[in-house]
C-alpha positions as CSV (number, residue, x, y, z in Angstrom):
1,X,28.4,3.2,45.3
2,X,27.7,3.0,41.4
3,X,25.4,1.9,38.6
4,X,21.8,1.8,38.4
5,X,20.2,0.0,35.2
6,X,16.8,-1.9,34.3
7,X,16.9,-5.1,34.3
8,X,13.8,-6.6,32.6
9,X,10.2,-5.8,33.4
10,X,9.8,-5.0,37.0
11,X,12.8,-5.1,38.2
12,X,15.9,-2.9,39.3
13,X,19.2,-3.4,39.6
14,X,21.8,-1.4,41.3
15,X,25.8,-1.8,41.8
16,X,26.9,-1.2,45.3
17,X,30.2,-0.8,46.6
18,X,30.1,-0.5,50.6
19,X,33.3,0.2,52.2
20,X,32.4,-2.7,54.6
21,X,34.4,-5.7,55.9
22,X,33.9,-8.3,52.9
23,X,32.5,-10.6,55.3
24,X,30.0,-8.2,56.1
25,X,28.5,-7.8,52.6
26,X,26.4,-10.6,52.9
27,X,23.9,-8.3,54.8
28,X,23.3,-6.1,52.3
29,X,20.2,-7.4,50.8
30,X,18.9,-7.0,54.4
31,X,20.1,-3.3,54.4
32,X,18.3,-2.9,50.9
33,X,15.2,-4.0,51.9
34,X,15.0,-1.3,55.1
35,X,15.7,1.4,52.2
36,X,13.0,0.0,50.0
37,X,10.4,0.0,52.5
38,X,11.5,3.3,53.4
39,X,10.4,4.4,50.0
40,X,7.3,2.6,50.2
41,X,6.3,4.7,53.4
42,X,7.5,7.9,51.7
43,X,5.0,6.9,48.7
44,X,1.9,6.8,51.1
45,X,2.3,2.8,52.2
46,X,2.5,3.8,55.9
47,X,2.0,0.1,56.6
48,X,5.2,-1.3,54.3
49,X,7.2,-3.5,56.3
50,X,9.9,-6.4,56.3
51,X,9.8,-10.6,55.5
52,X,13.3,-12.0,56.7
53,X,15.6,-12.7,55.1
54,X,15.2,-9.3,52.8
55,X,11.8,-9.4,51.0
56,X,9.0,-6.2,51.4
57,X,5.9,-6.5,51.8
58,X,2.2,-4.3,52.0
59,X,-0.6,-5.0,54.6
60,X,-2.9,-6.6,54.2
61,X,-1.5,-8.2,51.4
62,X,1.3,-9.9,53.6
63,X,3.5,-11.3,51.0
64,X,6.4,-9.9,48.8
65,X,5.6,-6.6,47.2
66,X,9.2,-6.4,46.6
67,X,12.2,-9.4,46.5
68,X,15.7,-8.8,46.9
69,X,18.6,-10.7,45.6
70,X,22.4,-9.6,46.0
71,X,25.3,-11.6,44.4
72,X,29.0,-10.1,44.9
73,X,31.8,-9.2,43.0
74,X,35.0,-8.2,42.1
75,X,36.5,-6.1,39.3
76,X,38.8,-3.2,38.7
77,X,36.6,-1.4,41.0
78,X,37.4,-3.4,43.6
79,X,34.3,-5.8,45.7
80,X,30.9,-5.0,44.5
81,X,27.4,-6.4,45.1
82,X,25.0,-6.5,42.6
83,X,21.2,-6.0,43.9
84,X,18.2,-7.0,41.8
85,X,15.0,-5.4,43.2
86,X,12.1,-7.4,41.6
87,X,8.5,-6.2,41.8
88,X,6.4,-9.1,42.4
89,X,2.8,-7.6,42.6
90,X,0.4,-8.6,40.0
91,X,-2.9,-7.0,38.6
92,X,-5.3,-5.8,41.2
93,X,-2.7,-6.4,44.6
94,X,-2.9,-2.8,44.3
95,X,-5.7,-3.0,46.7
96,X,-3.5,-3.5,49.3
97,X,-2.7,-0.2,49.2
98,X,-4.0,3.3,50.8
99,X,-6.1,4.9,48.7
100,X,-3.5,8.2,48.9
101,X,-0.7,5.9,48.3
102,X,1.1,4.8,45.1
103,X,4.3,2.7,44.5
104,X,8.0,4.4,44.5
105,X,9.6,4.6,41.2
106,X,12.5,2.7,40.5
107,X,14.7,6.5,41.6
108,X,12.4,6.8,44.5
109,X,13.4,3.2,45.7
110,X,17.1,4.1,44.2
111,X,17.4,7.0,46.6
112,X,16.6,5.4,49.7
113,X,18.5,1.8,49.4
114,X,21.5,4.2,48.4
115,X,20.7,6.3,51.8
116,X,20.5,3.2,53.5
117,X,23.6,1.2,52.5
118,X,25.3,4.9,53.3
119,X,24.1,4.9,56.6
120,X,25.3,1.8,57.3
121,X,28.4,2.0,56.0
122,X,28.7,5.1,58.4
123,X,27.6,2.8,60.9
124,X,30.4,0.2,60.2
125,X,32.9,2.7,60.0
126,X,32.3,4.1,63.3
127,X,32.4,1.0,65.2
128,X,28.4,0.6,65.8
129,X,28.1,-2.7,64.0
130,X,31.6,-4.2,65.5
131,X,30.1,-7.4,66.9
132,X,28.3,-8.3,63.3
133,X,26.7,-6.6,60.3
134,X,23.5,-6.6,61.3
135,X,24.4,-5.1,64.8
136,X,23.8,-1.4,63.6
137,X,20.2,-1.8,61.8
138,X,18.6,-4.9,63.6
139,X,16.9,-2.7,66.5
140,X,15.0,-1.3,63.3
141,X,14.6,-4.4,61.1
142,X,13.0,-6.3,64.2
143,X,10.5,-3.6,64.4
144,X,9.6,-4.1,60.8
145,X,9.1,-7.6,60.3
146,X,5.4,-8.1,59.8
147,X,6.0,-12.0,61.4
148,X,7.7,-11.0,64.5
149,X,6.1,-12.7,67.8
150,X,3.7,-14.7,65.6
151,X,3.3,-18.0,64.8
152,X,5.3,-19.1,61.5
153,X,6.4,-22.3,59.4
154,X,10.3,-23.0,59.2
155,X,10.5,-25.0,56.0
156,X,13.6,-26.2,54.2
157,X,14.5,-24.7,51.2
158,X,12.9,-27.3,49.2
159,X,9.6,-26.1,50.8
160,X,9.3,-29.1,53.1
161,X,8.3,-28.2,56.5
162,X,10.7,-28.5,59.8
163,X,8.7,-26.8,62.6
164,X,6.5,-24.8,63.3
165,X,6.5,-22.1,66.6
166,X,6.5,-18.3,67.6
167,X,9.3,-16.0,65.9
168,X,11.5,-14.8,68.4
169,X,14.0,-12.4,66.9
170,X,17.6,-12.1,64.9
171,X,21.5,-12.0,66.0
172,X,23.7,-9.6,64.4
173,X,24.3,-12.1,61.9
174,X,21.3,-12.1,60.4
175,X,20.4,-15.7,61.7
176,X,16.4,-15.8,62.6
177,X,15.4,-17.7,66.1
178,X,12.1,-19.0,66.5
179,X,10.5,-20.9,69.5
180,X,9.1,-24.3,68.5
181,X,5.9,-25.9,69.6
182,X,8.0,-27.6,72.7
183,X,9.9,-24.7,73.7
184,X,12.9,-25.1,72.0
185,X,14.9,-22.4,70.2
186,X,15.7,-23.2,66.7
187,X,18.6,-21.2,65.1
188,X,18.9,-20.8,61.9
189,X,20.4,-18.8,58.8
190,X,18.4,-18.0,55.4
191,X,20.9,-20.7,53.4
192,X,19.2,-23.2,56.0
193,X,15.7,-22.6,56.3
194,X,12.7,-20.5,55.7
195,X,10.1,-19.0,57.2
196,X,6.3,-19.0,56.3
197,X,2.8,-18.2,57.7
198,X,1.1,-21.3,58.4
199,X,-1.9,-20.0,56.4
200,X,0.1,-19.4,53.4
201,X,-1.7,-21.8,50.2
């Protein structure tokens, strides 16, 4: 894994070359975003936690403190995804933070995605995420995401809303499952929909 560069005001961006299954690349951004919170938490944010598909978030804020993108490559190198790490709080959201706390720097938050795309690389390696590439970190992601067992909006990505019900969980593909209104489970992947609280303006 290799590169690390600005990119702009308030954001980051960082080359990453897992030794990982091509197919299984397309989980980085969620393996990212456990490494960012991560260095939230280590800055004091003990309340830092996860909005599927890879965004970060502070309580009570309760939306994006931080939003991941990955797009892959290839070069001499071999594959490669590139992350952007975007910081999308404004002027005063820092009042959703502890008063001992303090954002990570862009090494800080650096450090820890790099720990955690090693880790699961490790993870992939040994045979822990065989069944999909979110098998080895979903146990932790579940327990992070700030929406889990609560009510929430699935909207298509045009913003339009499909339904509405309690999130459920994630498969070890990354795909979200929420339980509608009626009962229903609705499966679905990030390309297909997205989730929302219903209180969001």
């Amino acid at each position: 894994m290799t590169g690390s560069r600005g990119a702009g005001v308030g954001e980051l961006e960082l080359t990453l070359r897992p030794r990982v299954p091509m197919g299984y690349l397309v989980a980085l951004p969620a393996v990212a975003s456990l490494g960012v919170m991560d260095a939230l938490v280590d800055a004091g944010n003990s309340e830092a936690g996860l909005l599927w598909p890879r965004d970060v978030a502070l309580v009570p804020a309760g939306r994006p403190a931080f939003e991941l993108d990955g797009r892959g490559g290839y070069d001499d190198g071999g594959v490669f995804v590139r992350l952007a790490i975007r910081r999308t709080l404004g002027d005063g959201d820092d009042a959703a933070m502890p008063d001992d706390a303090a954002m990570p720097d862009d090494a800080a938050i650096e450090r820890a995605v790099r720990e955690r795309v090693s880790t699961w690389e490790g993870d992939v390696a040994a045979g822990r995420s065989a069944g999909g590439p979110w098998a080895a970190f979903l146990p932790d992601y579940f327990d992070h995401e700030l929406r889990m067992g609560r009510e929430v909006e699935v909207t298509y990505p045009n913003g339009r809303v499909m339904a509405r019900g309690r999130l459920a969980g994630f498969d070890i593909w990354g795909r979200a499952t929420v339980v509608d209104e009626s009962g229903h489970e609705l499966e679905f992947s990030a390309e297909q929909a997205l989730l929302r609280s219903p209180d969001r303006e």
